[in-house]
C-alpha positions in Angstrom: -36.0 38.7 -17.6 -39.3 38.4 -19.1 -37.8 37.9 -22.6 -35.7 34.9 -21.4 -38.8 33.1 -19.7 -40.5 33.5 -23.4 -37.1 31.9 -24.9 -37.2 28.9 -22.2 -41.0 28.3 -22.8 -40.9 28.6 -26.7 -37.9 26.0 -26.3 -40.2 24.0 -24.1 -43.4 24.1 -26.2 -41.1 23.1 -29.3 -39.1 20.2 -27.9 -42.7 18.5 -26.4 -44.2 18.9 -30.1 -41.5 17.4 -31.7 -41.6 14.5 -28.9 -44.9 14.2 -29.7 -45.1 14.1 -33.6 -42.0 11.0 -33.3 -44.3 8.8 -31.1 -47.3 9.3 -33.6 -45.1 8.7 -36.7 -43.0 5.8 -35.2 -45.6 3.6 -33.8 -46.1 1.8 -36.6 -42.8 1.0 -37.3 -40.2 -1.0 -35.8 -36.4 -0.4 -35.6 -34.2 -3.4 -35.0 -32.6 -2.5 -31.8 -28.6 -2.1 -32.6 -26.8 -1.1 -29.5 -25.8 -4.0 -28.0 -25.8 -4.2 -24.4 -22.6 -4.4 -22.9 -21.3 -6.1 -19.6 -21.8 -4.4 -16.5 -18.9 -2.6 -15.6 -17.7 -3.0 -11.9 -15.9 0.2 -10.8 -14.2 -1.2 -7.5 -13.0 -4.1 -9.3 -9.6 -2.0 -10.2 -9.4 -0.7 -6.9 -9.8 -4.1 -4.9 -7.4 -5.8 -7.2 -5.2 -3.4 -5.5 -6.1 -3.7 -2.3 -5.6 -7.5 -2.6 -2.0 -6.6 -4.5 -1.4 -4.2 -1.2 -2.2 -6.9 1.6 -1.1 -10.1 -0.4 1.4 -9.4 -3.0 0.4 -11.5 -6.2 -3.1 -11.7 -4.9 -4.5 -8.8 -6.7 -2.9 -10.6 -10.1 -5.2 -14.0 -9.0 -8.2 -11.7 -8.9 -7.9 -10.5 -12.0 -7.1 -14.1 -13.2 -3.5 -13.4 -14.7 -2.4 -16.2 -13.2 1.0 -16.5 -15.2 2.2 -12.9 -13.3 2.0 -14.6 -10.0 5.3 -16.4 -10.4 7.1 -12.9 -11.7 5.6 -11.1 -8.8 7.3 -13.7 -6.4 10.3 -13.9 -8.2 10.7 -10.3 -8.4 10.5 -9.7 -4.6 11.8 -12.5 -3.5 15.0 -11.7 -5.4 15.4 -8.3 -3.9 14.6 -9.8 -0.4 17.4 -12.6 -1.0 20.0 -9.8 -1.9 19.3 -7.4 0.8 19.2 -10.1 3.0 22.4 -11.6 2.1 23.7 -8.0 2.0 23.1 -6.9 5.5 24.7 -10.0 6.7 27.9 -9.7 4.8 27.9 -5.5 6.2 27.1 -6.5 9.7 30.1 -8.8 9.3 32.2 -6.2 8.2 31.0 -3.4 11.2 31.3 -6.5 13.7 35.1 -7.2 12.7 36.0 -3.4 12.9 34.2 -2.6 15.5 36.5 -5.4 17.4 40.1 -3.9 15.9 38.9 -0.6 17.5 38.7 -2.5 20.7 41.9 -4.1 20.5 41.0 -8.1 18.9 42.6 -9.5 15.9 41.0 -12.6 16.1 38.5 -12.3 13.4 37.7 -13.8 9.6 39.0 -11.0 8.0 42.6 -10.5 9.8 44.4 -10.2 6.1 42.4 -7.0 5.6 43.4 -3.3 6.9 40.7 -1.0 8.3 40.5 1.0 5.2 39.1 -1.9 3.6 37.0 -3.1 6.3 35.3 0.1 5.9 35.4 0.7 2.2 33.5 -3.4 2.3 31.0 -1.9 4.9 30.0 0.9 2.5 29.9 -1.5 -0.4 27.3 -3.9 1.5 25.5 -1.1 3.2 24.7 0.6 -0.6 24.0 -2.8 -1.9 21.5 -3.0 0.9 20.0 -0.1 0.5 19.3 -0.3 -3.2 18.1 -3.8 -2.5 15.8 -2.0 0.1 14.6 0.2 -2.6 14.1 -2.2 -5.4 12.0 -4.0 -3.2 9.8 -1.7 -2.3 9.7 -0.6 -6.3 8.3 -4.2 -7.1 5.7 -4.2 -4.4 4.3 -0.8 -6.0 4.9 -2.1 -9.2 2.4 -5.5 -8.2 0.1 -2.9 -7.2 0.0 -0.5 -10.0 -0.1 -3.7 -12.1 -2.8 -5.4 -10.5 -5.3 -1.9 -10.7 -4.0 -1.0 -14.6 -5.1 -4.7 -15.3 -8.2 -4.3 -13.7 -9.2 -1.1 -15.8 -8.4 -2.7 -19.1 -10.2 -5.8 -18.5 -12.6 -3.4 -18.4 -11.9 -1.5 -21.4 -14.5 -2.2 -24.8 -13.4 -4.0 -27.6 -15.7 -4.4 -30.1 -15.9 -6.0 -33.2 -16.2 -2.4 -35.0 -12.6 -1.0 -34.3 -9.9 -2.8 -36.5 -6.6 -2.4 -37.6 -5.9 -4.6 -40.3 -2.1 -4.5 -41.9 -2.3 -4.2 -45.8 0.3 -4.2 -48.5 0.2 -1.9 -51.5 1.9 -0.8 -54.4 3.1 2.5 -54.6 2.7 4.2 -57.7 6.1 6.1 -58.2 8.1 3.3 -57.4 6.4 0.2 -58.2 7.1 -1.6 -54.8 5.4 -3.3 -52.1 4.9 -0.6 -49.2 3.1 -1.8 -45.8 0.3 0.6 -44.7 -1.6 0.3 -41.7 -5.8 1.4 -42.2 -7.6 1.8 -39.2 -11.6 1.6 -39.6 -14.4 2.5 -37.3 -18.0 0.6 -38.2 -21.0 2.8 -36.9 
């Protein structure tokens, strides 16, 4: 125990006289200040542009200004409201017209049909409902994973000193024109 309270000291004494000998040596001189200060990074923006997304779909898309995904998110979900809309209308239809040949009516819309088809048309509607009901709720997830994912990479650093620049050389066994991608990092 006493041996590893030397270590820490000995570790302590040596890192406060090297501290000390840079402050002596460096007052003098200057050093241009490279780091560049970056923008403040706000780490609830991702998760309000969801909230927003949550409460108001195509809201969270405003906040992070991505104005031109507003339209998509509305056509998306208003599409899939339309269809299972229009869906459960046509299977309520259906049930409504075989529910009354069970009772004993033959007065409805759909008196050229049999009851095998007035049942295999209600199953048709009712999984076109359903899959209307679930691509519904897949778009509103969707706005909401897309409004947070945009949020974190509007937050993501891109500097000047990560490149990718497309270049065209010549290979040297075959004397053509091969594309090569070179990817640089400036420190």
């Amino acid at each position: 125990m006493i041996r590893f309270l030397h270590i820490v000291v000995l570790v302590f004494l040596l890192g406060s006289f090297s501290s000390f000998a840079q402050t002596e040596l460096g007052e003098g001189l200057r050093v241009k200040d490279t780091i560049k200060k970056s923008e403040e990074i706000n780490v609830l923006a991702p998760s309000k542009a969801a909230f927003y997304s949550a409460v108001f779909p195509g809201m969270g898309q405003i906040y992070n200004k991505k104005y031109w995904k507003v339209p998509l998110v509305y056509g998306a979900l208003g599409t899939t409201i339309y269809f299972y809309i229009n869906n459960n209308k046509k299977y309520n239809q259906y049930r409504d017209a075989y529910k009354r040949r069970l009772e004993g009516f033959n007065d409805d819309n759909y008196s050229y049909l049999d009851n095998t088809r007035l049942i295999a048309a209600q199953k048709f509607y009712q999984n076109n409902r359903d899959l209307s009901a679930l691509l519904t709720a897949l778009f509103y997830i969707l706005n909401i994973v897309d409004a947070n994912v945009d949020a974190h990479l509007m937050q993501f650093n891109v500097s000047d000193k990560l490149t990718v620049i497309p270049n065209f050389y010549q290979n040297d066994f075959t004397a053509k024109q091969d594309l090569g991608i070179c990817i640089t990092l400036k420190l």
